[in-house]
Structures are given as structure tokens and as C-alpha cells.
KOLLOLUM-709685 format. One record per residue: residue number from 1; x, y, z of N, C-alpha, C in turn. Coordinates in Angstrom, 1 decimal. Each point is the difference from the previous one (the first is absolute). Layout:
REC vexro    n_x    n_y    n_z   ca_x   ca_y   ca_z    c_x    c_y    c_z
REC   NUM      X      Y      Z      X      Y      Z      X      Y      Z
...
//
This chain:
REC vexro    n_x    n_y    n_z   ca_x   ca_y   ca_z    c_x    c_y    c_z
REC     1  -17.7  -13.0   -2.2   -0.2    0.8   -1.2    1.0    1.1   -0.2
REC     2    0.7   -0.2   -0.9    1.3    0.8    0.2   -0.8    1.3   -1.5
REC     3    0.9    1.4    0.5   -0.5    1.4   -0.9    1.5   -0.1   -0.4
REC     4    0.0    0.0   -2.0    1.2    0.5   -0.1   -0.5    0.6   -1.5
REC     5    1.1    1.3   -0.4   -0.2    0.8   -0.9    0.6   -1.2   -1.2
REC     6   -0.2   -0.3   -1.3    0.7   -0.6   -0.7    0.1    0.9   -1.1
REC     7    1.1    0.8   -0.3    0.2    0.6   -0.9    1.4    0.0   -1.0
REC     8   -0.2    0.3   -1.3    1.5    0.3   -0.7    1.1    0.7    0.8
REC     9    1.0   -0.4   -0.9    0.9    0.9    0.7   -0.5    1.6   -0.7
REC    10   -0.2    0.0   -1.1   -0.2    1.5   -0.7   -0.9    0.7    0.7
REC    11   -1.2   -0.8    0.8   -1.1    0.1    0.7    0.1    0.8    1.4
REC    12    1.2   -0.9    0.3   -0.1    1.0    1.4    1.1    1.4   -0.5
REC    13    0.9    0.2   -0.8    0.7    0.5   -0.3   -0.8    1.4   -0.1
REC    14   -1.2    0.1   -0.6   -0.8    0.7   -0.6   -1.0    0.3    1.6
REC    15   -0.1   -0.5    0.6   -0.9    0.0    1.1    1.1    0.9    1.2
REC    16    1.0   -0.2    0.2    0.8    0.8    0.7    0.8    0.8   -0.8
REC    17   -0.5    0.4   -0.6    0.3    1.4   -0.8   -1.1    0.9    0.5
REC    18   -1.8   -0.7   -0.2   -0.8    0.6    0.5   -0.5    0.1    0.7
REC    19    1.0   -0.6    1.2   -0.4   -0.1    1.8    0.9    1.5    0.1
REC    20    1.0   -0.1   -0.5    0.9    1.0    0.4   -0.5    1.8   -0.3
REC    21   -0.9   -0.2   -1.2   -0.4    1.0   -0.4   -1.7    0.4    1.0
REC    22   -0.6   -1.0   -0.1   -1.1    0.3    1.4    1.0    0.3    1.3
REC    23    0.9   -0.4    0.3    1.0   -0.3    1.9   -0.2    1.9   -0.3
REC    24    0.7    0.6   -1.2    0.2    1.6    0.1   -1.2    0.9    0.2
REC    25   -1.0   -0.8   -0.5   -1.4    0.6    0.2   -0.4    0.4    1.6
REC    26    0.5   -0.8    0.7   -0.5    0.3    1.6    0.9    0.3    0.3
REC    27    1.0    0.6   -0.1    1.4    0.6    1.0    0.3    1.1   -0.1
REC    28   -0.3    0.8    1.5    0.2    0.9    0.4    1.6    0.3    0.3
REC    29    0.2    0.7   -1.5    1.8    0.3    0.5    0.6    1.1    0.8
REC    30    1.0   -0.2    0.7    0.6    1.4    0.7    0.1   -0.3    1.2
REC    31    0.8    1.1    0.8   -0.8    0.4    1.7   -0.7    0.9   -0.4
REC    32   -0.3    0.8   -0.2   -1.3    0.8    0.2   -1.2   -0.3    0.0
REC    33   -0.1   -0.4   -1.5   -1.3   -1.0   -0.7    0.0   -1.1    0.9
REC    34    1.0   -1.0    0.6   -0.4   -0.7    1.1   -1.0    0.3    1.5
REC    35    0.8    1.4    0.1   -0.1    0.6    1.7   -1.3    0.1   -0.5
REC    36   -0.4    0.8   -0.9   -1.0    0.7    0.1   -1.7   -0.7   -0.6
REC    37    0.4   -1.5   -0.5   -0.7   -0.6   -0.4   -0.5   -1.1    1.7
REC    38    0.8    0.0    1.1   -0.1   -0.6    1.1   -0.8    0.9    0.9
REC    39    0.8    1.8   -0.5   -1.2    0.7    1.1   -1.2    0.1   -0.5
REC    40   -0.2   -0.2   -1.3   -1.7    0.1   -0.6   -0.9   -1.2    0.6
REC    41    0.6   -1.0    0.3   -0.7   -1.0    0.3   -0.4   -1.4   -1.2
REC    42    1.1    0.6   -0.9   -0.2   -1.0   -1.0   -0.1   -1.6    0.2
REC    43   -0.8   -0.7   -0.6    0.2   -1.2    0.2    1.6   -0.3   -0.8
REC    44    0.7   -0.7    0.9    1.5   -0.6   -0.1   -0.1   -1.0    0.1
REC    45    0.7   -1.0   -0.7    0.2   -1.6   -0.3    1.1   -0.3    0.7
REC    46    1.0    0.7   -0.4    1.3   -0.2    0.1    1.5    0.9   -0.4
REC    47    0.2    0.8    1.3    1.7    0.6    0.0    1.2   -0.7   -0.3
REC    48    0.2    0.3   -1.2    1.5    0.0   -0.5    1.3    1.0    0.5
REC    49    0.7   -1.0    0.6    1.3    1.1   -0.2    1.1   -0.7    0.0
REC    50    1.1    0.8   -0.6    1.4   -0.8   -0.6    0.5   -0.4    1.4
REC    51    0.8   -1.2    0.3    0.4   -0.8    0.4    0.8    0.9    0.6
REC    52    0.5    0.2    1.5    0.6    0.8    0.5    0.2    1.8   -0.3
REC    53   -0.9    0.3    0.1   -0.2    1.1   -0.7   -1.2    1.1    1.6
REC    54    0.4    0.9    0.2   -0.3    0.2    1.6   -0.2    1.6    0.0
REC    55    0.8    0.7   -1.6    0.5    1.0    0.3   -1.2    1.0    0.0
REC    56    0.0    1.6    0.4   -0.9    1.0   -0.3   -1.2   -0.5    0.8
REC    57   -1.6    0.0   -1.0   -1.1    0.2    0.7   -0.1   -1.3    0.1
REC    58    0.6   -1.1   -0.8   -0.5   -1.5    0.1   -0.5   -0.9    1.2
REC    59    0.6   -0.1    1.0    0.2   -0.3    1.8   -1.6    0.5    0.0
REC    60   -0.4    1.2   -0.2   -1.4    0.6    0.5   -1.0   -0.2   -0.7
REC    61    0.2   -0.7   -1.3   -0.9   -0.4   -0.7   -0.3   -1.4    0.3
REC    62    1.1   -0.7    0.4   -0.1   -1.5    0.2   -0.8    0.0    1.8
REC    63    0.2    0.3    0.8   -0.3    0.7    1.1   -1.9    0.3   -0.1
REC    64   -0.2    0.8   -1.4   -1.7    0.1    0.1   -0.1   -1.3   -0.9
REC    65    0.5   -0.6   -0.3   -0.6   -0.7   -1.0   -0.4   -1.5    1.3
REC    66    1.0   -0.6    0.7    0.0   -0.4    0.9   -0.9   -0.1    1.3
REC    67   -0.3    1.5    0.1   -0.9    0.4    0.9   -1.3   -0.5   -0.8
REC    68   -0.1    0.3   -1.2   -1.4   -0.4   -0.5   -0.4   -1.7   -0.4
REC    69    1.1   -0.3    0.8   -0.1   -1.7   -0.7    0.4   -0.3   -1.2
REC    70    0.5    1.2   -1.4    0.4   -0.8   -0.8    1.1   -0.5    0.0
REC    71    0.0   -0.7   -1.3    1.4   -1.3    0.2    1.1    0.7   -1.1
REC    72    1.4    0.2    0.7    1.1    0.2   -0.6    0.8   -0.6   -0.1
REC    73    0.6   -0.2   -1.4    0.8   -0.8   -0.8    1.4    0.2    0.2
REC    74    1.2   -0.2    0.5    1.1    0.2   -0.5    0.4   -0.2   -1.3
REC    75    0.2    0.5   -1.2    0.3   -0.7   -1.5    1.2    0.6   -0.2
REC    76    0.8   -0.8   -1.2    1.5    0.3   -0.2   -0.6    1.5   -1.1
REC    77    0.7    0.9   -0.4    0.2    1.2   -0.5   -0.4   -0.1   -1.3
REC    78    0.7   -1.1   -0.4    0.0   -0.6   -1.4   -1.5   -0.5   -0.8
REC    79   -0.3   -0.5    1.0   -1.4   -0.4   -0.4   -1.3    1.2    0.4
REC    80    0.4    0.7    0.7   -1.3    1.5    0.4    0.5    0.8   -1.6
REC    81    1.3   -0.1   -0.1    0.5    0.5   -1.6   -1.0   -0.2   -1.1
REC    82   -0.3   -1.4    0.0   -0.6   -0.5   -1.1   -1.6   -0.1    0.5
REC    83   -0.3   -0.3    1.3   -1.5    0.2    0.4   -0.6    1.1    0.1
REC    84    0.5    2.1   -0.1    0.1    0.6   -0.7    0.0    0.9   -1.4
REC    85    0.5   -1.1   -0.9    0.0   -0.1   -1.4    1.4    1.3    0.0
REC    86    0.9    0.0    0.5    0.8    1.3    0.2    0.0    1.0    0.6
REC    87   -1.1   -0.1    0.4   -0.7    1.6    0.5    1.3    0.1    1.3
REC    88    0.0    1.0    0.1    0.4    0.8    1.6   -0.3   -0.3    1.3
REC    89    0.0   -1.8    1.0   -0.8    0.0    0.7    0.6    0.7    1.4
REC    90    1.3    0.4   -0.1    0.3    0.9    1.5    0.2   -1.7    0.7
REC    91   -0.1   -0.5   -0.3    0.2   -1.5    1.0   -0.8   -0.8    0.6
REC    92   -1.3    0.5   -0.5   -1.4   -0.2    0.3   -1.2    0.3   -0.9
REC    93   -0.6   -1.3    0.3   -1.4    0.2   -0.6   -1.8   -1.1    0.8
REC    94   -1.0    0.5   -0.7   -0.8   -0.3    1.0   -1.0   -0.3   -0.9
REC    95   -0.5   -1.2    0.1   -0.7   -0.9   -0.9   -1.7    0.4    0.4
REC    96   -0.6    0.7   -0.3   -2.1    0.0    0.2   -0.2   -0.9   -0.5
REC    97   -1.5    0.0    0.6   -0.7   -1.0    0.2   -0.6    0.3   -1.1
REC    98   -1.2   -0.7   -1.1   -0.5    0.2   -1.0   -1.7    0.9    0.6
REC    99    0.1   -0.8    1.2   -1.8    0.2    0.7    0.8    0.1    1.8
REC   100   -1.0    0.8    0.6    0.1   -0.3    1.0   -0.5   -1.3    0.7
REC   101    0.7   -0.5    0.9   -0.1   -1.3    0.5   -1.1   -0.2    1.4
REC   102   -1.2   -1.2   -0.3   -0.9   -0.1    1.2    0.6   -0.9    1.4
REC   103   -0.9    0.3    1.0    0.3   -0.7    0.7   -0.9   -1.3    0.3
REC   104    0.3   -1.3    0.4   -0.7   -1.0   -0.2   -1.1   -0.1    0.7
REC   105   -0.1    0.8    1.0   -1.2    0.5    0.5   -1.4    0.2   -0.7
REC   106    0.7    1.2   -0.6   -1.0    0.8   -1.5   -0.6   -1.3   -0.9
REC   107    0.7   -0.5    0.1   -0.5   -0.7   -1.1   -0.7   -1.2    0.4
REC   108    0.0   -0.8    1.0   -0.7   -0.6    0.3   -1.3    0.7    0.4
REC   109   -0.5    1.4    0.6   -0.8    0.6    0.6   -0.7    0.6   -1.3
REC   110    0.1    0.1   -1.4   -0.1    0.1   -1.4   -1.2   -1.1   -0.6
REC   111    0.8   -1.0    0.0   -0.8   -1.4    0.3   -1.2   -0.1    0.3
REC   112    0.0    0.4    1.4   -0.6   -0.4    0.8   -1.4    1.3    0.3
REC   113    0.3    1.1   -0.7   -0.7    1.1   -0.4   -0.9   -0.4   -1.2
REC   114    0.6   -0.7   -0.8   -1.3   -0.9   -1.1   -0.4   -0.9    0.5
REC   115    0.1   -0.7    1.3   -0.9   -0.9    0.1    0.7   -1.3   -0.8
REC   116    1.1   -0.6   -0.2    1.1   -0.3   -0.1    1.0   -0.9    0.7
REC   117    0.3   -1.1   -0.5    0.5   -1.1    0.9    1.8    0.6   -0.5
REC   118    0.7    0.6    0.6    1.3    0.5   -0.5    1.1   -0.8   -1.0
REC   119    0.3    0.2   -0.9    1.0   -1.0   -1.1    1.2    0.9    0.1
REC   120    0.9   -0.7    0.6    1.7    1.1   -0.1    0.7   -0.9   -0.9
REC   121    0.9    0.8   -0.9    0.9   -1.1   -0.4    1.5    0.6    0.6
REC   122    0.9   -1.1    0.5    1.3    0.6    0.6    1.3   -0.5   -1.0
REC   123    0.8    0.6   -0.4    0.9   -0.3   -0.8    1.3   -0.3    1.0
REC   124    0.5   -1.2    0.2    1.1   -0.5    0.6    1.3    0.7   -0.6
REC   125    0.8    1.1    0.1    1.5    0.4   -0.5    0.0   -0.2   -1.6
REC   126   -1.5    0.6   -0.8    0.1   -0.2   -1.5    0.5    1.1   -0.4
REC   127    1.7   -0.3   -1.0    0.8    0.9   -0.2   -0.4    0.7   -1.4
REC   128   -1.1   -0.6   -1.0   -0.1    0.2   -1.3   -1.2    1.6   -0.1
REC   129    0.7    1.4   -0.4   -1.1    0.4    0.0   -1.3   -0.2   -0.8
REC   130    0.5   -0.6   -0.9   -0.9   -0.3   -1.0   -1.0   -1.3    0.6
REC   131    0.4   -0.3    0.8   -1.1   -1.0    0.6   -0.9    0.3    0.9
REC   132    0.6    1.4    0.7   -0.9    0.4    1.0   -0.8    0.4   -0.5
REC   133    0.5    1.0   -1.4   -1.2    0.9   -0.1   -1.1   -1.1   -0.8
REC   134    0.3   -0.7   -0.7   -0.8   -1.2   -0.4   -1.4   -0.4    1.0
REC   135    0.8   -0.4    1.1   -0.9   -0.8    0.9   -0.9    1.4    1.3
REC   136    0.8    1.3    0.0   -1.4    1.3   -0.4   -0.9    0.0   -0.2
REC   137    0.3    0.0   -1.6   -1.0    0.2   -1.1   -0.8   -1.4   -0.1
REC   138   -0.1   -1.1    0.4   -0.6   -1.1    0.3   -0.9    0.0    1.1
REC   139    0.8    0.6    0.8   -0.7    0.3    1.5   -1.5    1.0   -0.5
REC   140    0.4    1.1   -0.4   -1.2    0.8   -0.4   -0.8   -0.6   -0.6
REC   141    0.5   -0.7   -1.3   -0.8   -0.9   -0.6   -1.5   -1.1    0.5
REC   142    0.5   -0.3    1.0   -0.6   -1.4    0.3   -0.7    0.4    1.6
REC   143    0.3    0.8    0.2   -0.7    1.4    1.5    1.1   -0.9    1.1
REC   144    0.8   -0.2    0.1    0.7    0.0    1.3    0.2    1.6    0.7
REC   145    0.2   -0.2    1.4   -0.1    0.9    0.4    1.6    1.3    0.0
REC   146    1.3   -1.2    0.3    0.8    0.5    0.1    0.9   -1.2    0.0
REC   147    1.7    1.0   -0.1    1.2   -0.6    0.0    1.2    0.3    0.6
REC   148    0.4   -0.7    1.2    0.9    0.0    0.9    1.3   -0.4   -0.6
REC   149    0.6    0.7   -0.2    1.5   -0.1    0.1    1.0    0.5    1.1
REC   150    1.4   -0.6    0.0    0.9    0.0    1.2    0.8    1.0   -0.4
REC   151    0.5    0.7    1.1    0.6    1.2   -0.1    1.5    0.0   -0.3
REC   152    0.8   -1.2    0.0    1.2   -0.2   -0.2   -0.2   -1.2   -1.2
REC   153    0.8   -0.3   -1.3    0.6   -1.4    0.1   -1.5    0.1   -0.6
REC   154   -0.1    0.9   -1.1   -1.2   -0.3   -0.9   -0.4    1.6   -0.9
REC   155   -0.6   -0.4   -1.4    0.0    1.1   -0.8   -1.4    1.0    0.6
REC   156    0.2    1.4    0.0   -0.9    0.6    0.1   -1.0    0.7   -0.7
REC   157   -0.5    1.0    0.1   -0.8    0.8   -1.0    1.0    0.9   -0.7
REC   158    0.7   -0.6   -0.8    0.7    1.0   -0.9   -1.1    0.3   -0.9
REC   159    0.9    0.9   -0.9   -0.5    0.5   -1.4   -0.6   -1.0   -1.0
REC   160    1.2   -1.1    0.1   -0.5   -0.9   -0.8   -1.5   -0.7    0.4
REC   161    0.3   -0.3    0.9   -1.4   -1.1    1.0   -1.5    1.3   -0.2
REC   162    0.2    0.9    0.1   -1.0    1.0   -0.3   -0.3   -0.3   -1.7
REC   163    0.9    0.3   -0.8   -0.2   -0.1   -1.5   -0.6   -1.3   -0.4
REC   164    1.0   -1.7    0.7   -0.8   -0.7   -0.4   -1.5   -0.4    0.3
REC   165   -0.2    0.3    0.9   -1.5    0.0    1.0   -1.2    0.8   -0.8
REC   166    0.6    0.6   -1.1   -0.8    0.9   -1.1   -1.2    1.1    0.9
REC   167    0.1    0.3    1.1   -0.6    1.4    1.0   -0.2   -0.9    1.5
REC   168   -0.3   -1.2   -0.2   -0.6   -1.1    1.0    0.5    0.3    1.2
REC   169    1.1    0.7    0.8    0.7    0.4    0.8   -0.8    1.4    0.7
REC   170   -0.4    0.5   -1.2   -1.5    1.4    0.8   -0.9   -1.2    1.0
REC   171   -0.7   -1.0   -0.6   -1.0   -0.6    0.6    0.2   -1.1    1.1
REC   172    1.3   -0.6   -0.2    0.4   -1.5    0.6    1.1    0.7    1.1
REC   173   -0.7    0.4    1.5    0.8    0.1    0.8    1.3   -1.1    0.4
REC   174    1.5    0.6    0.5    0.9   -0.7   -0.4    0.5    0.5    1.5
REC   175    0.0   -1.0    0.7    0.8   -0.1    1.8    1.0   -0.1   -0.2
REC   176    1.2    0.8    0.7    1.6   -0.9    0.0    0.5    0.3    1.3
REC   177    0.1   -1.3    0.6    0.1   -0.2    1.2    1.5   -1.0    1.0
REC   178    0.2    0.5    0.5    1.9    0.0    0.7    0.1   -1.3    0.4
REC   179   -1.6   -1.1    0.0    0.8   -1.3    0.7   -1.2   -0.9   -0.4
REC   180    0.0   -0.4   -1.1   -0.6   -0.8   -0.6   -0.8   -1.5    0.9
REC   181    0.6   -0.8    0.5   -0.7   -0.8    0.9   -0.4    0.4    1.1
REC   182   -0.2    1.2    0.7   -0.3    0.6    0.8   -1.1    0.5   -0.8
REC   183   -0.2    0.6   -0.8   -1.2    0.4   -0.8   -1.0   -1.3    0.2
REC   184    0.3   -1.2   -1.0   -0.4   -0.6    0.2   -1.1   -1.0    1.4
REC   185    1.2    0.2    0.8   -0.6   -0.5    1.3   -1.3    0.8    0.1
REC   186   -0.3    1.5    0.0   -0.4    0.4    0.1   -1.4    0.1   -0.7
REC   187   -0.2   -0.7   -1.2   -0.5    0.1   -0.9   -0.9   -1.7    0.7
REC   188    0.5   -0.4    0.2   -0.4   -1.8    0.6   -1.2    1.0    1.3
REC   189    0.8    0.7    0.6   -0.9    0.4    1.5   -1.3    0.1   -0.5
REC   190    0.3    1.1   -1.3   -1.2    0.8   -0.3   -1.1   -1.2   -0.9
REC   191    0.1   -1.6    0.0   -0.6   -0.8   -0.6    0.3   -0.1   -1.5
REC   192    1.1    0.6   -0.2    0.2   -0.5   -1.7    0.5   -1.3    0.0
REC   193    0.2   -0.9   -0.9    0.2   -1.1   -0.7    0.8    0.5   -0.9
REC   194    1.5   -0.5    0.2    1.2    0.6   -1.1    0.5   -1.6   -0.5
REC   195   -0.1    0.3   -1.5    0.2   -1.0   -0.8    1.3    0.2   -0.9
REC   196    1.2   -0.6    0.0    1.4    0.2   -0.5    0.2   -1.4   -1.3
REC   197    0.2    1.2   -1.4   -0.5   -0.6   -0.9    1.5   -0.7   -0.4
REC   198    0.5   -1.5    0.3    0.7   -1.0   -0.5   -0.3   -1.0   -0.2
REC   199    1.7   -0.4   -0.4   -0.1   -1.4   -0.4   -0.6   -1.2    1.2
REC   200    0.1   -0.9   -1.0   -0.9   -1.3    1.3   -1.0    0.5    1.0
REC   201   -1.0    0.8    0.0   -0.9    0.1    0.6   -1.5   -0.3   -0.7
REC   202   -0.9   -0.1    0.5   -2.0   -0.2   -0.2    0.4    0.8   -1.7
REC   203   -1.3   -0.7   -0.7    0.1    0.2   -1.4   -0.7    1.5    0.0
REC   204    0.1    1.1   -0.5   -0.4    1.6    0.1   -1.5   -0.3    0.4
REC   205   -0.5   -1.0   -1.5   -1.0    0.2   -0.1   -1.2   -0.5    0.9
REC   206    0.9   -1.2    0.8   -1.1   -0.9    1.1   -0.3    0.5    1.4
REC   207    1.0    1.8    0.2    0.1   -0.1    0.9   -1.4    1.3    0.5
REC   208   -0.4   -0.2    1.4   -0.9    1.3    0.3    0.5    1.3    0.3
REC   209   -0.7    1.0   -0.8    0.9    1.2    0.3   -1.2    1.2    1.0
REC   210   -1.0   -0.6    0.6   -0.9    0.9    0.5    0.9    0.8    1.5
REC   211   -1.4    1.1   -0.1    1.2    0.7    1.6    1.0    0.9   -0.9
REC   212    0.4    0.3    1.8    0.7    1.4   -0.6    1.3   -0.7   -0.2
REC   213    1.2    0.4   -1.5    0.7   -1.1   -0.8    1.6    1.1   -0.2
REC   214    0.9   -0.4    0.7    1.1    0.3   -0.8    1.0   -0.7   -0.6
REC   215    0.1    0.6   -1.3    1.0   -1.3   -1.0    0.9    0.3    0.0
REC   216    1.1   -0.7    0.1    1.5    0.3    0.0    0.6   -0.4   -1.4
REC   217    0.7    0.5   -0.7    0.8   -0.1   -1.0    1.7    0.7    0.1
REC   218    1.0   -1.2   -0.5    0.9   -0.2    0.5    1.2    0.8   -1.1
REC   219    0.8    0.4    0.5    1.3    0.3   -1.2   -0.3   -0.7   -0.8
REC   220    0.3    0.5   -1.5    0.6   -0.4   -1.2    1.3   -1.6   -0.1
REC   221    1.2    0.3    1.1    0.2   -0.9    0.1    0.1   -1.0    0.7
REC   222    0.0    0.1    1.5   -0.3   -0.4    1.1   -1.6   -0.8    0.4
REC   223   -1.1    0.6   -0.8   -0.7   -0.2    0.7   -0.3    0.4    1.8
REC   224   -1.0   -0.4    0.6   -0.3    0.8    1.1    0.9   -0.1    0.9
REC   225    0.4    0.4    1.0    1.3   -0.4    1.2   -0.6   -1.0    1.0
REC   226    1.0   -0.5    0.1   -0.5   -1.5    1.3   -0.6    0.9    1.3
REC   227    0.2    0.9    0.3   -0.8    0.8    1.2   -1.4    0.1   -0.2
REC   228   -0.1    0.9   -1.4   -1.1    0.4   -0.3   -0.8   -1.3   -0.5
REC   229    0.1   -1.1   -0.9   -0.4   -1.1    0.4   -0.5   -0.4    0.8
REC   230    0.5   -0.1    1.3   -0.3   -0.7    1.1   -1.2    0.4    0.3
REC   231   -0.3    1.7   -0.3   -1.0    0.4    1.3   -1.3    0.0   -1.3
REC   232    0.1   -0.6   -1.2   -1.2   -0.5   -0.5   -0.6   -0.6    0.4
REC   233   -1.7    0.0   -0.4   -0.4   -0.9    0.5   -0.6   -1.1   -1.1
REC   234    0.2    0.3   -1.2   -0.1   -1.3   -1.3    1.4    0.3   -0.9
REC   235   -0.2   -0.7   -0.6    1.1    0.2   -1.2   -0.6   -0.5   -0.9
REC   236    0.0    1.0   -1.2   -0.9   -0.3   -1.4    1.0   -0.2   -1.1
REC   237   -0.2   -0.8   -0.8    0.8   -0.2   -1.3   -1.0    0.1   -1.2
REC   238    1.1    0.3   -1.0   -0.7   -0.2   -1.4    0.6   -1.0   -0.9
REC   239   -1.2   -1.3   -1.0    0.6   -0.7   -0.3    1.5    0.4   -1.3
REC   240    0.6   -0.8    0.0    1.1    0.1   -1.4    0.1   -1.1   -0.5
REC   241   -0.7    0.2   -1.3    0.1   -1.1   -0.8    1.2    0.1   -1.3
REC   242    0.5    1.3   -0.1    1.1   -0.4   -1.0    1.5    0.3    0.5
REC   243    1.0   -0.3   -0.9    1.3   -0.1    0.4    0.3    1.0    0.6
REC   244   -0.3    1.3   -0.1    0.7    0.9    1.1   -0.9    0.1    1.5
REC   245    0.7   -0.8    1.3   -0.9    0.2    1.1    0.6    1.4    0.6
REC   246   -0.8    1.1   -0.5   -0.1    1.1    0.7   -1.2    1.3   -0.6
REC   247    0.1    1.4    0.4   -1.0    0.3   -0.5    0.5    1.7    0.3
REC   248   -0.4    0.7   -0.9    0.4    1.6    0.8   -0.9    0.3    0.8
REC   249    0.6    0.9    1.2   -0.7   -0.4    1.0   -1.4    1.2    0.1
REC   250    0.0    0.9   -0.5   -1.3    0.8   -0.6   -1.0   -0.7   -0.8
REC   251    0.2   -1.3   -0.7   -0.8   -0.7   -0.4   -0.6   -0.9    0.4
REC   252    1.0   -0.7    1.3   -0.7   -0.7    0.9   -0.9    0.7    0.8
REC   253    0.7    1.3    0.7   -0.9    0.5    0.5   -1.4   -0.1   -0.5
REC   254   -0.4    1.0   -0.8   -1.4    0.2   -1.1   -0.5   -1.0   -0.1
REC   255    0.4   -1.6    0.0   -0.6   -0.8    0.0   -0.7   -0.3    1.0
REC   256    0.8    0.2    1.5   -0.4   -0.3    0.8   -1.4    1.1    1.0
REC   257    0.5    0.7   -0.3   -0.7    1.0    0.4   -1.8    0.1   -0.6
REC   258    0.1   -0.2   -1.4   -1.1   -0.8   -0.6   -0.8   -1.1    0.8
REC   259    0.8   -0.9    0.3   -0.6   -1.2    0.5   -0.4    0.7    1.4
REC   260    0.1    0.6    0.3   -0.2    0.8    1.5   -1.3    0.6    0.0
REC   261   -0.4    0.9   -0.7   -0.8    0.7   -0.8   -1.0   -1.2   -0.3
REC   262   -0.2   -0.5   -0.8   -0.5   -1.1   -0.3   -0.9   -0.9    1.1
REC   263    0.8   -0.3    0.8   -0.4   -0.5    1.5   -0.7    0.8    0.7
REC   264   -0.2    1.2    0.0   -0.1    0.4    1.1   -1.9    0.5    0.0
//
């Protein structure tokens, strides 16, 4: 089951005009407004700084930021220029989080505090904000408990993902975690049943989703990764009966997540 956006060219044209205009919404420009947004304790997504660029307080900001586990970007100058909107970034900039981020602990123990068979949904390296916040705001919807995402090599809780999620991001705890099939494994210990939603697998609807259940949903383009794959333990599909075989992948999602709900 492949996730792909199908859109005009005018379409995305207009859509990355207003990624770019949300991307300014969460960035923390400067060193200072950096330094000082790391010693607050802010939740951080992600350190920007220009490509070879080392000079003044920078070294010491990358140094806490490091220390704290966030992730720092090397980017060319050119592009922090325009990721910016012109602003003055000193050579650096620092992306917040829209919500502070749970740990997958919390959220299974959440669950499990209503009396509650746990439903996680995990998003495989989904680069589209607008899908995350989509399949959020579905999450809340349909009472899942939470949503694991990977700390590298996938979109976060920006600005955007908060706006599309329409507040769903207050309520739908959001894990982001440094090693995704190791999460996983770990998730198998604790008796979940993780179901990775592709092609050529059990038809969505025939399959049992009782027990504690995490669903995997895959990049936009890629679909899930052959690792993460592997350590499923079903694979669910959705039928396609017309000429385009694919589906956006927040739509699959919701669908599936439904059928989950449903079952249970």
C-alpha cells in the first residue's frame, strides 16, 4: 500500500510557500535567543547552524544542545537565509517543539490507568507535516492512546503539525524516540501486537486487532522500511479498486485506526 501526495503543480507551489511561512513560526533565531532558549529548558526539535560556521558563542551552544540530545543540523547559509525569512540568524537557529514530547512509558501507563488495552500509532520516517498532524488529530479522534515518532529521518512537532492537528497535540501524547526498532522490540516484550500497514498483506478488515496494538504507518513515499517491516507482526492492507494504487498516508492511517477501534 503505497502513501503518495497527488497534487498540481500550482498545488504544491502554494503549499511550500505555506510550509515556509509555518517553518518561521517555530524558529528560534540568533545566539542568544538560541543560548537562552536551551538554558530555559525549552523543548528543541532541532539546531540549525550554517555549515562550517564555529565562530563566537556557537561551539557552546552546539556543545548544550548535544549534551541535551538534541539533533544538529549542519545547513548551507543560503538556505538558514531563506529558512529565516531574512531575519539575522548569527549562523544559527533552533527549531521548538509545538508540545512538549512524552515518553513511551507515559503513555502506555495512561492506558492502562483507564483500564485500557493500549493503541499506539508509530509513524515510520513520515516527512509530510501535514500528515502528521492529520493522523494526531485522528488519534484523538478515535481515543488512541499515543504516537511514536523517530528522532532522526522524520517530520516533527512543528508549527505546522500543531496547526494541522487543530489543538489535538494538547491531548494525543507524541513519543520521539532515537531508535525506532529498538522501541519497537521493546513494545513486543511489553505484549503489544504491532501491525505495519502495506501492500500485499491480510485484508485491514479480516484481521484481529484485540490486545495491546501498535500500528505502523509508513513514509509518504517509501512506505514502511524493510527493518521495521520485519519486526511486524501482521501486515494489513487496504483494498484499491481504482486506477490510482496508492492512498495519502493520513488517510490510510484513519482508516485504519478505525478498524482498530472497531475491533476492539
Amino acid at each position: 500500500m503505497n502513501y503518495r501526495d497527488s497534487k498540481k503543480p500550482d498545488d504544491r507551489a502554494f503549499d511550500k510557500s505555506r510550509d515556509n511561512q509555518d517553518e518561521e513560526q517555530d524558529l528560534i533565531i540568533g545566539r542568544n535567543a538560541s543560548m537562552e532558549a536551551l538554558r530555559s529548558n525549552r523543548e528543541i526539535d532541532t539546531l540549525f547552524v550554517a555549515r562550517g560556521d564555529r565562530s563566537g558563542s556557537i561551539g557552546a551552544i552546539i556543545a548544550i544542545a548535544h549534551d541535551k540530545g538534541i539533533v544538529v543540523k549542519e545547513v548551507d547559509r543560503r538556505k538558514l537565509d531563506g529558512m529565516c525569512g531574512g531575519a539575522n540568524h548569527q549562523g544559527i537557529a533552533a527549531r521548538a517543539a509545538a508540545h512538549k514530547y512524552a515518553d513511551v512509558e507515559d503513555i502506555i501507563k495512561a492506558a492502562e490507568d483507564k483500564g485500557e488495552e493500549p493503541f499506539i500509532v508509530i509513524c515510520d520516517e513520515l516527512e509530510d507535516p501535514h500528515n502528521l498532524g492529520a493522523i494526531i488529530r485522528t488519534a484523538d479522534a478515535c481515543g488512541a492512546h499515543g504516537v511514536i515518532i523517530p528522532k532522526r529521518r522524520g517530520v516533527s512537532l512543528t508549527y505546522a503539525v500543531g496547526k494541522v492537528s487543530a489543538g489535538a497535540v494538547e491531548y494525543v501524547p507524541v513519543a520521539r524516540v532515537s531508535n525506532l526498532p529498538q522501541t519497537i522490540d521493546d513494545l513486543k516484550k511489553k505484549g503489544f501486537w504491532v501491525y505495519g500497514a502495506d501492500m500485499d498483506g491480510n485484508p485491514y478488515d479480516k484481521q484481529d486487532y484485540s490486545g495491546k496494538v501498535a500500528l505502523v504507518i509508513g513514509s509518504e513515499g517509501k512506505g514502511i522500511g524493510r527493518l521495521i517491516r520485519e519486526k511486524c507482526d501482521f501486515i494489513v492492507s487496504l483494498p484499491m479498486k481504482g486506477k490510482i494504487n496508492s492512498l495519502n498516508a493520513s488517510v490510510a492511517a484513519g482508516i485504519l485506526m478505525y478498524e482498530v477501534i472497531k475491533n476492539r
